[in-house]
N, C-alpha and C positions, 0 to 999 in steps of 0.2 A: 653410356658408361665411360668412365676413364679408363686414358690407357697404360697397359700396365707395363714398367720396365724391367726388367731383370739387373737385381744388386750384384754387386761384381762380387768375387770370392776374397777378396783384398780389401776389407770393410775397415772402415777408418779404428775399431779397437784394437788390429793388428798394429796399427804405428804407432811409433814412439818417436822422440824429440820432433827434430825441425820437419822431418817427413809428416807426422802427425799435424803440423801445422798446416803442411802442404795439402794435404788430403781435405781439412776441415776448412778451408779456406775454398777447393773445390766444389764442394760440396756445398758450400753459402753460393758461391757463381752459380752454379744450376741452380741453387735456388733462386735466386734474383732473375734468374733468365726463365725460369718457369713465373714468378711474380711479375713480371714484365709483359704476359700474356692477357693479364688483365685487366681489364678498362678501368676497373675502379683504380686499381696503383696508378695506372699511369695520371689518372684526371687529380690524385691525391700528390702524383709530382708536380703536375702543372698547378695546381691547389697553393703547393709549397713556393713555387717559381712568383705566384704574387703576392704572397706576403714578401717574401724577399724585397721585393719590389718596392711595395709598399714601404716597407721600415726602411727602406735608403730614402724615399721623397719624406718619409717624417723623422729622416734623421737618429733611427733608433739607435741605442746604446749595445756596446758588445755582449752585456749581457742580457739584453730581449733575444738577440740573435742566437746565440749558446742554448736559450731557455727556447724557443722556437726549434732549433733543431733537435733538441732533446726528444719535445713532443713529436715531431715530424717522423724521428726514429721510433720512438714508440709507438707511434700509429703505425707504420710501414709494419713495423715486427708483430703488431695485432693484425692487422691486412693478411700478412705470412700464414698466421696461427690461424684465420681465419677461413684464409682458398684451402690451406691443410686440411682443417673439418669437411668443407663441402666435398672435397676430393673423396673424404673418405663415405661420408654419409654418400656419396652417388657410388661409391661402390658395394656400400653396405644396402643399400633399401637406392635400388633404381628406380623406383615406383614411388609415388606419391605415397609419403605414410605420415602421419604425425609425430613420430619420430623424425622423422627427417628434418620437417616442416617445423620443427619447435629446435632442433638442432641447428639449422642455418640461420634462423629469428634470432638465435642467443648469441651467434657470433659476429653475423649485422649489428645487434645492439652494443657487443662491446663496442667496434669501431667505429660506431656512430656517437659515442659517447667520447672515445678519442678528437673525433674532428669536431666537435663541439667544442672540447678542453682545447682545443688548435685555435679554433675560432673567436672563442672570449678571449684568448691571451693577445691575438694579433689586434682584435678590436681594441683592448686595451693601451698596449703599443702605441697603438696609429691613435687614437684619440688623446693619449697622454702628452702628443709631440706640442710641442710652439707652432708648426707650419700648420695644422691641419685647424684647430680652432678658430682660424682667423678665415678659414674657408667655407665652415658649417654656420657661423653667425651670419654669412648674405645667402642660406637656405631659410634660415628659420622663419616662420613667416608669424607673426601676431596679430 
């Protein structure tokens, strides 16, 4: 089962301006530091660490890079939405139930449909450069 914390009595709708900023800002750090716990984020950072890579040796353009991170943010915030469900289906149904079982399939599916959209765009990227064609043509064998 997960574990459970106790919400402070000082919930982020009691603030208002910059305070409220402060508190909602808090509250994404924990999140990110609970999202941190998870091998999939972490392998979907190091995921992101080579495409980076990648589009420097094919020279990408600032906007592959913007449109890469865009994705990489949306997959991270599907990833988020995603440990959120399992958390809560392991605390709703600890037991194997097909609720559960069809519940964490649906949230796998979104995120994997994320890093696929990751995946065609950086293929595209890197096959689109100058440097890379002149690499694949002494593969190709006929």
């Amino acid at each position: 089962m997960a574990q459970s914390t106790e919400i402070s009595q000082n919930s982020l709708g009691n603030e208002t301006g910059f305070r409220h900023l402060l508190a909602a800002a808090r509250y994404s750090f924990g999140g990110f530091k609970r999202l941190i716990q998870e091998a999939a984020f972490r392998q979907e950072i190091a995921y992101f660490g080579v495409i980076l890579i990648l589009f420097a040796f094919a020279d990408a353009s600032a906007i592959s890079y913007l449109v890469a991170t865009i994705l990489f943010l949306v997959l991270i915030a599907v990833e988020a939405l995603n440990t959120s469900i399992e958390n809560i289906v392991d605390e709703l149904s600890p037991g194997i139930s097909d609720f559960g079982k069809h519940t964490k399939d649906l949230g796998s599916f979104a995120v994997f449909c994320l890093l696929i959209a990751n995946g065609i765009f950086a293929l595209y990227v890197i096959f689109q450069s100058e440097l890379l064609p002149n690499v694949w043509t002494g593969l190709v064998i006929f």
